[in-house]
C-alpha positions as a Markdown table, in Angstrom:
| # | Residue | x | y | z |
|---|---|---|---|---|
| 1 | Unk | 54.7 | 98.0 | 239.1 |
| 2 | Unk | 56.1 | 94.5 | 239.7 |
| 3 | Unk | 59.8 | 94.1 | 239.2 |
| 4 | Unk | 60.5 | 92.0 | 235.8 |
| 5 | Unk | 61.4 | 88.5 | 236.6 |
| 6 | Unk | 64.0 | 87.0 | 234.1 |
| 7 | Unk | 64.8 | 83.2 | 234.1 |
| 8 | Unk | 67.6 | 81.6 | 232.6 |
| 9 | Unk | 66.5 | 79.4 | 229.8 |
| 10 | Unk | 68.1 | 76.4 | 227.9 |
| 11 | Unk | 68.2 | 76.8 | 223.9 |
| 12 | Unk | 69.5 | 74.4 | 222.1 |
| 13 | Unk | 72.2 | 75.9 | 219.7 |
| 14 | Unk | 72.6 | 78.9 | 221.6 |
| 15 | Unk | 76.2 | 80.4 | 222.3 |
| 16 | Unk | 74.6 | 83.5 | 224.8 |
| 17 | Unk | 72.5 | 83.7 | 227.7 |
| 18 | Unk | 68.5 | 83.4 | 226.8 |
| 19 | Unk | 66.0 | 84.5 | 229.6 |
| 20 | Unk | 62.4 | 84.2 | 229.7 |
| 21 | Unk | 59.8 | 86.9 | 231.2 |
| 22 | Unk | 56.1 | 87.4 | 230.9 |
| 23 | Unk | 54.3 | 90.6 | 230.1 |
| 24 | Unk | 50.5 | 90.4 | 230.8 |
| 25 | Unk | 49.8 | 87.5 | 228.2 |
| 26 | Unk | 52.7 | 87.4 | 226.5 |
| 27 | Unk | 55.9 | 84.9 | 227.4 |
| 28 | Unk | 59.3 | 87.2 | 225.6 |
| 29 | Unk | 62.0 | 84.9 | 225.1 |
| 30 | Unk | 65.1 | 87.3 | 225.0 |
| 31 | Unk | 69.2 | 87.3 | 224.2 |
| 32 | Unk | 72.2 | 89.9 | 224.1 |
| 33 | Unk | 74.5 | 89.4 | 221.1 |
| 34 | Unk | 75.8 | 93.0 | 221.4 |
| 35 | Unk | 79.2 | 92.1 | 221.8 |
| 36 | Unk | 79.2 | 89.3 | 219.7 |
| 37 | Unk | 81.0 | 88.7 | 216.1 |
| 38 | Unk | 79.8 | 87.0 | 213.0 |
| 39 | Unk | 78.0 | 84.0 | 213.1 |
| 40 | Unk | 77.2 | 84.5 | 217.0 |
| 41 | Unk | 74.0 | 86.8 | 216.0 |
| 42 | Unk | 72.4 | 84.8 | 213.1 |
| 43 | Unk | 73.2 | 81.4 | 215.3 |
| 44 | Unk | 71.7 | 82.6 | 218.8 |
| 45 | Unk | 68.4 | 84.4 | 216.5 |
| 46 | Unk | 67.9 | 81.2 | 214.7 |
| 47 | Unk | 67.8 | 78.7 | 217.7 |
| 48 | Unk | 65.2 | 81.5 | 219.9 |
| 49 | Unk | 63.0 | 81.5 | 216.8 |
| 50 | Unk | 62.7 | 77.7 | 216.8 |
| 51 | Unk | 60.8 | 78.5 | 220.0 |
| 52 | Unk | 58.6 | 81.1 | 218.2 |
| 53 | Unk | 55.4 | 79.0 | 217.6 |
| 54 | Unk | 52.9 | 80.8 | 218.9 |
| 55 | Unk | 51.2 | 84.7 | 218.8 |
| 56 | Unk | 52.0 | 84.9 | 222.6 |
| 57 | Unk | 55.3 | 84.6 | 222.4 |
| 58 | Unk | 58.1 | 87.1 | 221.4 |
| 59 | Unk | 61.6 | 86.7 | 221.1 |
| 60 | Unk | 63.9 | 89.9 | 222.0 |
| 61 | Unk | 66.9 | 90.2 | 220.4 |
| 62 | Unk | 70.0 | 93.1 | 221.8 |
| 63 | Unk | 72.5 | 93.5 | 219.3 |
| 64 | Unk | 75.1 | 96.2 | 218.7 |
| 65 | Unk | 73.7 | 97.0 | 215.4 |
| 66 | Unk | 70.2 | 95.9 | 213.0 |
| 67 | Unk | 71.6 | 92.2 | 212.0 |
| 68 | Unk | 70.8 | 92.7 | 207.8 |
| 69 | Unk | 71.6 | 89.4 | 206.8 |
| 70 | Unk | 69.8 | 87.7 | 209.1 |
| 71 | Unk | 66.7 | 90.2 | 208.5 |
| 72 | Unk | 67.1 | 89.3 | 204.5 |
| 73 | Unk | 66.6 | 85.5 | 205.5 |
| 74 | Unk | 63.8 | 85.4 | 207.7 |
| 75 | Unk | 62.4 | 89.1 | 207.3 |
| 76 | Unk | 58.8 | 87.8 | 205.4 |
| 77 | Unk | 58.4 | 84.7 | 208.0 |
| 78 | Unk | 57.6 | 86.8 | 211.1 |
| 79 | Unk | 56.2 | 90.5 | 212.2 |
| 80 | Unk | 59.7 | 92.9 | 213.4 |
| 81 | Unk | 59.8 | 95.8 | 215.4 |
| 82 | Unk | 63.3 | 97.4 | 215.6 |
| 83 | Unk | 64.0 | 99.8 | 218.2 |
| 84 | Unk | 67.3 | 102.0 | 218.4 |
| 85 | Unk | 68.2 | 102.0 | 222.4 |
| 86 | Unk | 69.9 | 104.6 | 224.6 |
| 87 | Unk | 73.5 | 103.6 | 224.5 |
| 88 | Unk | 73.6 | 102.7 | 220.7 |
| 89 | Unk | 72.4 | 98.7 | 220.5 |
| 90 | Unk | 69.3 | 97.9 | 218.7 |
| 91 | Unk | 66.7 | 95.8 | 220.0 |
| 92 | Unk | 64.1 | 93.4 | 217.5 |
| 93 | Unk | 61.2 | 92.1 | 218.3 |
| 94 | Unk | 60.0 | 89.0 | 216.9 |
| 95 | Unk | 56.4 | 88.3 | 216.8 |
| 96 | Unk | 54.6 | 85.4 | 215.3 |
| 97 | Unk | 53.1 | 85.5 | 212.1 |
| 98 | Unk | 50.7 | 82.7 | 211.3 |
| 99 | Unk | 51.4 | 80.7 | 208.1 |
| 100 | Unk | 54.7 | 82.1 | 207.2 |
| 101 | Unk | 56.8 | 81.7 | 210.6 |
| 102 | Unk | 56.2 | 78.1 | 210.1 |
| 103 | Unk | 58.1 | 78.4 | 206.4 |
| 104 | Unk | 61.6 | 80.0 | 208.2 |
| 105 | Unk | 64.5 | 77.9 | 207.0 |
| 106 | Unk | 65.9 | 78.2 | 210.8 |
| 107 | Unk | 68.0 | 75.4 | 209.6 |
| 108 | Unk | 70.7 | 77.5 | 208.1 |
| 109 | Unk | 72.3 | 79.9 | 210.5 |
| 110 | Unk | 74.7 | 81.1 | 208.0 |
| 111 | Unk | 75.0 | 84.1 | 206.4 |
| 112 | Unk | 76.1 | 83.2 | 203.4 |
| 113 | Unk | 73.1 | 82.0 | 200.7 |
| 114 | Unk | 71.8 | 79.0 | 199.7 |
């Protein structure tokens, strides 16, 4: 198997590192916000999902636990796998979902409400 190739990426907004990689078709846009406080998570999550426009892209988020707030505000706009890794973090996946990821308010990176 070919060894993953990560590039450094430019997101506007973001406070972390964001890489890119491919995966047969599919271009995974990812960040670590692991050792990151409040608003760091919700902030880095909302500029990667600006990039989110299409069902062959993914964005991966690493954080030290499943970001709730964040989940409660964009939760119905896109399809979420959350996987518990080895050494405690959790990682999301973010996938596309056609008609409502358009409708994400990724506009308001707070966590407070409306």
């Amino acid at each position: 198997m070919s060894e993953l190739i990560k590039e450094a990426i430019e997101v506007e907004g973001a406070t972390v590192p964001f890489f890119t990689y491919t995966l047969e078709d599919t271009q995974y846009i990812e960040f670590d916000t692991s050792k990151c406080g409040p608003p760091d998570p919700m902030v880095n999550a909302m500029a990667g999902l600006k990039l989110l426009d299409t069902p062959n892209k993914k964005v991966v988020m690493i954080n030290h636990k499943s970001p709730g707030g964040l989940l409660a505000k964009i939760g119905e706009n896109y399809d979420i796998t959350e996987e518990k890794l080895e050494d405690g973090r959790v990682k999301l996946v973010f996938s596309y979902k056609s008609g409502e990821s358009e409708k994400a308010n990724l506009a308001d990176n707070s966590c407070g409400g409306h």
